[in-house]
Structures are given as C-alpha cells and as structure tokens.
C-alpha positions as a Markdown table, in Angstrom:
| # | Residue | x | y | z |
|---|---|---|---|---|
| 1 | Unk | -82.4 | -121.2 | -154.8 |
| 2 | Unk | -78.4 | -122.2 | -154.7 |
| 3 | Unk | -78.2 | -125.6 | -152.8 |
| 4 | Unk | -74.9 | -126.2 | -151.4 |
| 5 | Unk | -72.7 | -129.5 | -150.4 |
| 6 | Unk | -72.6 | -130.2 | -146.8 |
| 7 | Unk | -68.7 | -129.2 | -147.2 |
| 8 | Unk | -70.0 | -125.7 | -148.3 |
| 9 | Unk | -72.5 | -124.7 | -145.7 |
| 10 | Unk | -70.1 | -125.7 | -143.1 |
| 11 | Unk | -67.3 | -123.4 | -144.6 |
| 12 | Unk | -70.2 | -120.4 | -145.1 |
| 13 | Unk | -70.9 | -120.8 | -141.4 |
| 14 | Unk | -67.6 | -121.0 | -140.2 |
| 15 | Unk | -66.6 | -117.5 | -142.0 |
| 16 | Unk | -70.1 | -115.6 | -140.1 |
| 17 | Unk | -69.0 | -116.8 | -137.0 |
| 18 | Unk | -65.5 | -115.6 | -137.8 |
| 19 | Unk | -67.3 | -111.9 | -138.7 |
| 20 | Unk | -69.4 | -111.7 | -135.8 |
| 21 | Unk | -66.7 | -112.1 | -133.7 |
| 22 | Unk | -64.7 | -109.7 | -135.4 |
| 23 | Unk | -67.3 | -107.2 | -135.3 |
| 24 | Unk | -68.0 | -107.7 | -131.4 |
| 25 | Unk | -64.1 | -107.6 | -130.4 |
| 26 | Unk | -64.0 | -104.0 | -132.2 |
| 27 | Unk | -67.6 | -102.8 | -131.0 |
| 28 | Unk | -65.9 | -103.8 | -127.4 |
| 29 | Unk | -62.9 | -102.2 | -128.0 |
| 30 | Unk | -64.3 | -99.0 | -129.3 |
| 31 | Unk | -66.3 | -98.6 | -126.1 |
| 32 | Unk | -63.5 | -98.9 | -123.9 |
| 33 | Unk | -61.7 | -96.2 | -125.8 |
| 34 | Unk | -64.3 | -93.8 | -125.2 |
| 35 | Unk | -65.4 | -94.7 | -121.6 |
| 36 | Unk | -62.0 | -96.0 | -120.0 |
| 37 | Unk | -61.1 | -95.9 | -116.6 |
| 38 | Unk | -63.3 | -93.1 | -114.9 |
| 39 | Unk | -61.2 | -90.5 | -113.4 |
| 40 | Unk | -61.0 | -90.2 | -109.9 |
| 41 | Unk | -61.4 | -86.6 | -108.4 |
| 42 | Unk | -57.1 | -86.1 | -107.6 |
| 43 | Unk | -57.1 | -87.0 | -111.5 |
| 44 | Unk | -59.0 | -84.3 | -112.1 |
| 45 | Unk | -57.3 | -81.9 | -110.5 |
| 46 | Unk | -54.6 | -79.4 | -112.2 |
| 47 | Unk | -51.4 | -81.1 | -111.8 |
| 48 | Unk | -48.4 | -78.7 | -109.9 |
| 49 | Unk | -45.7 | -78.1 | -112.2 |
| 50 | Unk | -43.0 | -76.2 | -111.0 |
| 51 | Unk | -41.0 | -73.5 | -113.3 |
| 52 | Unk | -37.9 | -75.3 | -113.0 |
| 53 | Unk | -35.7 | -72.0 | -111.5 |
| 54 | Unk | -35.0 | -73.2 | -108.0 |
| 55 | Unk | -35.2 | -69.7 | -106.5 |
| 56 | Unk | -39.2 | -69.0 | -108.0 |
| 57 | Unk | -40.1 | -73.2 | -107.3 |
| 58 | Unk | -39.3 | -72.7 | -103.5 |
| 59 | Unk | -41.7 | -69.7 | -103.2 |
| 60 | Unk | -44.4 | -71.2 | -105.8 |
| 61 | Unk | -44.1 | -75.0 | -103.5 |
| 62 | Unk | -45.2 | -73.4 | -100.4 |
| 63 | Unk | -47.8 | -71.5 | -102.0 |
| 64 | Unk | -49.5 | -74.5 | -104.2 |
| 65 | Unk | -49.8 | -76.2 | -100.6 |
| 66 | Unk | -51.5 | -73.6 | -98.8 |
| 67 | Unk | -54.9 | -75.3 | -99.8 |
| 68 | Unk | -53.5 | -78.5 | -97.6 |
| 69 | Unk | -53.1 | -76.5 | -94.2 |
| 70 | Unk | -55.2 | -75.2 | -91.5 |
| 71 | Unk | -54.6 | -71.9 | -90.1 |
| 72 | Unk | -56.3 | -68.3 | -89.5 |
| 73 | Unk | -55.0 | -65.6 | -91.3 |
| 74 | Unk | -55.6 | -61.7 | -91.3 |
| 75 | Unk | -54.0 | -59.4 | -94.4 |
| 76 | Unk | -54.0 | -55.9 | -95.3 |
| 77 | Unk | -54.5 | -55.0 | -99.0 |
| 78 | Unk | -53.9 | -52.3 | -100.7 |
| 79 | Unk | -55.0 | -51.5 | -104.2 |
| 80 | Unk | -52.9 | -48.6 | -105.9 |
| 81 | Unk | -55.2 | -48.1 | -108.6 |
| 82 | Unk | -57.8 | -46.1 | -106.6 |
| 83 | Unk | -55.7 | -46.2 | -103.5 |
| 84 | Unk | -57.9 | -48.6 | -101.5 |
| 85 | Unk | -57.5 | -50.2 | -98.8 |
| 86 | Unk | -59.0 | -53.4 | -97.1 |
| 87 | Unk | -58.3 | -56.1 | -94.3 |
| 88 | Unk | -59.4 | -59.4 | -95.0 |
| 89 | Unk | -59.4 | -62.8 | -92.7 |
| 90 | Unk | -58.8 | -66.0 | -93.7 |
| 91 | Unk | -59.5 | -69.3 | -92.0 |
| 92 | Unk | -59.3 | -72.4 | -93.1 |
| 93 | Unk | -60.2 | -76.1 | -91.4 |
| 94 | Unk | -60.3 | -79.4 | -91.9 |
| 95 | Unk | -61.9 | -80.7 | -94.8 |
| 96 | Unk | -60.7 | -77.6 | -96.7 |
| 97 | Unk | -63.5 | -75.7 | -95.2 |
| 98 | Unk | -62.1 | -72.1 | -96.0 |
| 99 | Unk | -64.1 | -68.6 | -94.7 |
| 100 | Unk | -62.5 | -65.4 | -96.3 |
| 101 | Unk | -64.0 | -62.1 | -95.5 |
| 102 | Unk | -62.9 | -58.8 | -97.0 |
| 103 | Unk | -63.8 | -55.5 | -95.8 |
| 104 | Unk | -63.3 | -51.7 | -97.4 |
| 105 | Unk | -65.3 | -48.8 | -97.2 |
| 106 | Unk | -67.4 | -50.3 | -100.1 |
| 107 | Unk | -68.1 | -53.7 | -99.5 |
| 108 | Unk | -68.2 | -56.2 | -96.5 |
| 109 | Unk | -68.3 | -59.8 | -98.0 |
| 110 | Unk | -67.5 | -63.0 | -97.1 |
| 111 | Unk | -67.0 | -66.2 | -98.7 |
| 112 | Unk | -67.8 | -69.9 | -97.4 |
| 113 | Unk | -67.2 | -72.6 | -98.7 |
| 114 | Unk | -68.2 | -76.0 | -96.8 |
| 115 | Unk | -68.3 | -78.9 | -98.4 |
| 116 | Unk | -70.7 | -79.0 | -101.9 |
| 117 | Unk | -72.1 | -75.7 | -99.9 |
| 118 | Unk | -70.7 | -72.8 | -100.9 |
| 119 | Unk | -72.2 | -69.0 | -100.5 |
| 120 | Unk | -71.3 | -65.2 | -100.8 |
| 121 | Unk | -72.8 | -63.6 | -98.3 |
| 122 | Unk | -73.2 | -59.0 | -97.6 |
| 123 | Unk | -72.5 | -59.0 | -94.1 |
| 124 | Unk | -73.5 | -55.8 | -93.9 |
| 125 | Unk | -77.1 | -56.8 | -95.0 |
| 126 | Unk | -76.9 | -60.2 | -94.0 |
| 127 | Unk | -77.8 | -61.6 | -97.6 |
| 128 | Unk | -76.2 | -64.5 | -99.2 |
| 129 | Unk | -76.0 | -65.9 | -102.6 |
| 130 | Unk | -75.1 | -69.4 | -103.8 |
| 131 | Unk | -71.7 | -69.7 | -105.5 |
| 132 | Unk | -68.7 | -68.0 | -105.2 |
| 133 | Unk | -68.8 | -64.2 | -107.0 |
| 134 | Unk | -65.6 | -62.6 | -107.3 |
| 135 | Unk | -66.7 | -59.7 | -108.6 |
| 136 | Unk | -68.3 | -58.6 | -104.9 |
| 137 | Unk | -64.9 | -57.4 | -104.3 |
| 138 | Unk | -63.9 | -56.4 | -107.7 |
| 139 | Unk | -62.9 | -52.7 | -106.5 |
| 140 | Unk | -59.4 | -54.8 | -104.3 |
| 141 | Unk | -58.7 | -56.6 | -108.0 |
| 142 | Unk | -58.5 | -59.7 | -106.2 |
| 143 | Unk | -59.9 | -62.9 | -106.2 |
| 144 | Unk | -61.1 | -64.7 | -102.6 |
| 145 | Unk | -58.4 | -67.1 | -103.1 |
| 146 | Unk | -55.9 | -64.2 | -102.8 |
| 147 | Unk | -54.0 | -66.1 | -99.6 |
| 148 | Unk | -52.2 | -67.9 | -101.7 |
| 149 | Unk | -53.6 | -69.8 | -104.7 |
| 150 | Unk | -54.5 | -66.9 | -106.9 |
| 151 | Unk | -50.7 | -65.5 | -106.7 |
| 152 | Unk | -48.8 | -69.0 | -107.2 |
| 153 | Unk | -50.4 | -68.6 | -110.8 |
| 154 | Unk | -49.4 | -65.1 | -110.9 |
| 155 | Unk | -45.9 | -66.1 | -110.0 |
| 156 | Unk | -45.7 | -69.0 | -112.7 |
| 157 | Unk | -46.9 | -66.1 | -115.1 |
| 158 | Unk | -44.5 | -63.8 | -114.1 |
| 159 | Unk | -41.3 | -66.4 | -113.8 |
| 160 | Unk | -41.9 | -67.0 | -117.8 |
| 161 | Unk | -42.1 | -63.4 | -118.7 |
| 162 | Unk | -39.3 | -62.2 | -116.3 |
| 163 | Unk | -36.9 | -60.2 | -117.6 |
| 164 | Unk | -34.0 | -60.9 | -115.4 |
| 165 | Unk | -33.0 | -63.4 | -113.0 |
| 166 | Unk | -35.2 | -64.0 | -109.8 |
| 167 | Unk | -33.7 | -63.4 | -106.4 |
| 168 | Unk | -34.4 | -65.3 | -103.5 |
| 169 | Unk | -34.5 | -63.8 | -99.7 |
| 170 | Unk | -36.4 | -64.1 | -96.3 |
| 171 | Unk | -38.1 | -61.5 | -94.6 |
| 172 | Unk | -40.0 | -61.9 | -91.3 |
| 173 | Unk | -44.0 | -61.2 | -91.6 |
| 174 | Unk | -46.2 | -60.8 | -88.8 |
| 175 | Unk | -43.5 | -62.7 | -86.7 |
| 176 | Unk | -43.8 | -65.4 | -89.2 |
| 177 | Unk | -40.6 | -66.2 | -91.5 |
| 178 | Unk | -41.0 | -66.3 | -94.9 |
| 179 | Unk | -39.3 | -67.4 | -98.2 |
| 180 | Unk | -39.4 | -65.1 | -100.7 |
| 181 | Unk | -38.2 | -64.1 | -103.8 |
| 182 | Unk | -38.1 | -61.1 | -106.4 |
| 183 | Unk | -39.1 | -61.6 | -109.4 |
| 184 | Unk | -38.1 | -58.7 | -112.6 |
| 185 | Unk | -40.9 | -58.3 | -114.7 |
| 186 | Unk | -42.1 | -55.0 | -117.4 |
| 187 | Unk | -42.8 | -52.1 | -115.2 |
| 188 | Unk | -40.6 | -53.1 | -112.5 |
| 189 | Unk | -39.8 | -56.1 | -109.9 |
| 190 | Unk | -42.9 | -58.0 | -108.2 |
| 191 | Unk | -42.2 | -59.3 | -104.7 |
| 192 | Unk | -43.5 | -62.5 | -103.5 |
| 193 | Unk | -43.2 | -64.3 | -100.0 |
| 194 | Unk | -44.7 | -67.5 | -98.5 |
| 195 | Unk | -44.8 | -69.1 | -95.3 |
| 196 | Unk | -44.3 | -72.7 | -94.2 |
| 197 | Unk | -47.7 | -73.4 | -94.4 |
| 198 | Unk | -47.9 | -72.3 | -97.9 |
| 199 | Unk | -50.0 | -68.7 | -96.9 |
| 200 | Unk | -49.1 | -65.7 | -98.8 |
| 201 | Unk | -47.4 | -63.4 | -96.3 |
| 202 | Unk | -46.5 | -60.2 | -98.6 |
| 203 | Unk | -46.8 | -59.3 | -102.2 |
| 204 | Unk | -45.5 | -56.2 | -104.1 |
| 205 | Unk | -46.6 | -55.7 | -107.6 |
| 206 | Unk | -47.4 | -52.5 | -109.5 |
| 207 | Unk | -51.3 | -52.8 | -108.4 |
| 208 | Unk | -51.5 | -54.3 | -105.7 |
| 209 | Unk | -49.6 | -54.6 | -101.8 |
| 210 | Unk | -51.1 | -57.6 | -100.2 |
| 211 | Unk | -49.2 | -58.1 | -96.3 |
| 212 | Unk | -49.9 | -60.4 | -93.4 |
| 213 | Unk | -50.8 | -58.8 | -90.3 |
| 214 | Unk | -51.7 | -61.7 | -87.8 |
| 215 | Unk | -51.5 | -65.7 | -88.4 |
| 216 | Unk | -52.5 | -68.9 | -86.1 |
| 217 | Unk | -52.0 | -72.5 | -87.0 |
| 218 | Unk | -55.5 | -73.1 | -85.4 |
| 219 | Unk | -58.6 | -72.4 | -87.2 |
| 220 | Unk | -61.6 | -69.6 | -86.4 |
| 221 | Unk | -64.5 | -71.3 | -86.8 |
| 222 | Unk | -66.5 | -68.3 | -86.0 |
| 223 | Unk | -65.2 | -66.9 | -89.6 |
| 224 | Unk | -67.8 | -69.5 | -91.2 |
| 225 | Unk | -70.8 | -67.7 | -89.4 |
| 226 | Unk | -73.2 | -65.7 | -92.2 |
C-alpha cells in the first residue's frame, strides 16, 4: 500500500471533487437537452405559413381561420368523377365543437366532434363508431373537414405548382361575399373563394364543385344530435 504526505491526499481529493462535479454539471445538462421545456398544446400545432403571393394569402388567411368561428353552414357537392352529388351541413360552436353531416344516395354520415369525444355515426342506422373515418364518405373524395381546412392545404399545394399567375376577384355566395381567387394549375384553373369567417363558399377544380347554399353566424346545436 502507497502512503501519501498530508499535502498529497489533500491534492487527490481536491481533483475527485473537481470530477464529480464535472460529471454531474454534464449528466444535468444532458437531461435538460432531452426533456426541455414541455410544449404547450398551441406549440404543437402546425404553424400558418402563408405562400407569400398576396392574391392566394388573402383567400388561404380566411380559410386557415375558419376553425376559430362559429357558424352553421349548408353546401352542395358535386363529385365529377361518378357524377355525384351530396348536401352536407356544417355547424360549428364554441369550444370548436364542429357536427358535419353529408348525405348522397349512398351514405348518410355525420361527424362529431366534442371535446376528447369524437364519433362517426350512420344516421341512417343510427350506429356510431369512435374516431373520425373519412373513408365513410369516400365516394364525394372529400374529407369532413371540406368547409375550409381541407382546401387551404389544397390551395398552398396548388399556389406552388401553378402555372401562371393567380387572380384575385369577389363573387357573392349564398348572399354572403366572398374573396376569391383563381388559381392556373395542369389541367386547367381551380377556383377558390372564402368568406369572412374563414368558410369555404365555392370551389372549382377538375373533380370536385363544392358551393355554399345557406350560412348563419349562429350555431345548430341540433347538428350534434346522433
């Protein structure tokens, strides 16, 4: 066994200490690299990012808001491929409870969504399932959130891959006015119009004619019934 001088055991002890506390600072600060600040629910949503052409940004604003507003909206749809038509309502309240229903000569669904609950429900046989399942109206080649979400990220799609320059106008929907613009794409020139509130109010595309027939500021609450 080494003995060593007073001088040298309190040198020895002085450099442990010195690698302990090394070794803790970096075990500390690897842990808050991996953990940091937990994100808070807005931080987890997809951030808006406009295209940066003024003409598509006005349409594609009102439309990223839509899921702020409360309103009733009714829409006629009609899918080219197959020529189908449908009518669908749309209401949506407080708390961004939102009811969309959608009716053809196939199908008669609507979706709820309230709070964490959340079901797609046959009206016609009064059966429900949990979750939201797009594909019970798969024949329209829409999604539920057709009223205005769904076609803001069709129209950022479509601004990058036009092929000419977008064109803005106004047309007046269901006696609502709407900002719209036209937007040239392969295969011709989709149309796209919003109103204040953010709701899609018409869209023209090579598939699909979606155009608002009735609108309310105020809610339906009787839409959330299954």
């Amino acid at each position: 066994m080494t003995h060593l001088s007073p001088t040298e055991r309190h040198s020895t002890r002085r450099r442990l200490g010195q690698t302990l506390a090394g070794v803790t600072l970096a075990t500390l600060t690897l842990c808050a690299c991996f953990t940091g600040e937990r994100p808070t629910f807005e931080d987890e949503l997809p951030p808006v990012v406009p295209t940066g052409n003024p003409v598509v940004d006005t349409v594609l604003s009102r439309l990223d808001s839509a899921d702020t507003s409360e309103f009733a909206a009714a829409f006629q749809i009609d899918t080219k491929f197959g020529t189908l038509r449908s009518t669908a309502e749309v209401t949506q309240a407080a708390g961004r409870r939102l009811s969309v229903t959608v009716q053809n000569d196939a199908v008669y669904i609507r979706y709820v969504s309230d709070g964490a609950d959340e079901r797609t429900c046959n009206l016609s046989t009064a059966e429900c399932e949990t979750g939201l399942n797009d594909a019970r109206i798969s024949n329209t080649q829409l999604s539920h959130r057709f009223y205005a979400p769904s076609f803001a990220q069709r129209l950022r799609i479509s601004a990058d891959r036009r092929i000419g320059d977008p064109v803005a106008s106004q047309r007046t929907v269901a006696g609502q006015l709407a900002e719209c613009v036209e937007v040239p794409v392969a295969g011709g020139v989709e149309t796209y119009c919003a109103l204040e509130s953010g709701v899609l109010a018409y869209f023209e595309g090579a598939d699909v004619t979606v155009e608002l027939t009735a609108y309310s500021p105020t809610p339906n609450e009787s839409l959330f019934d299954t």
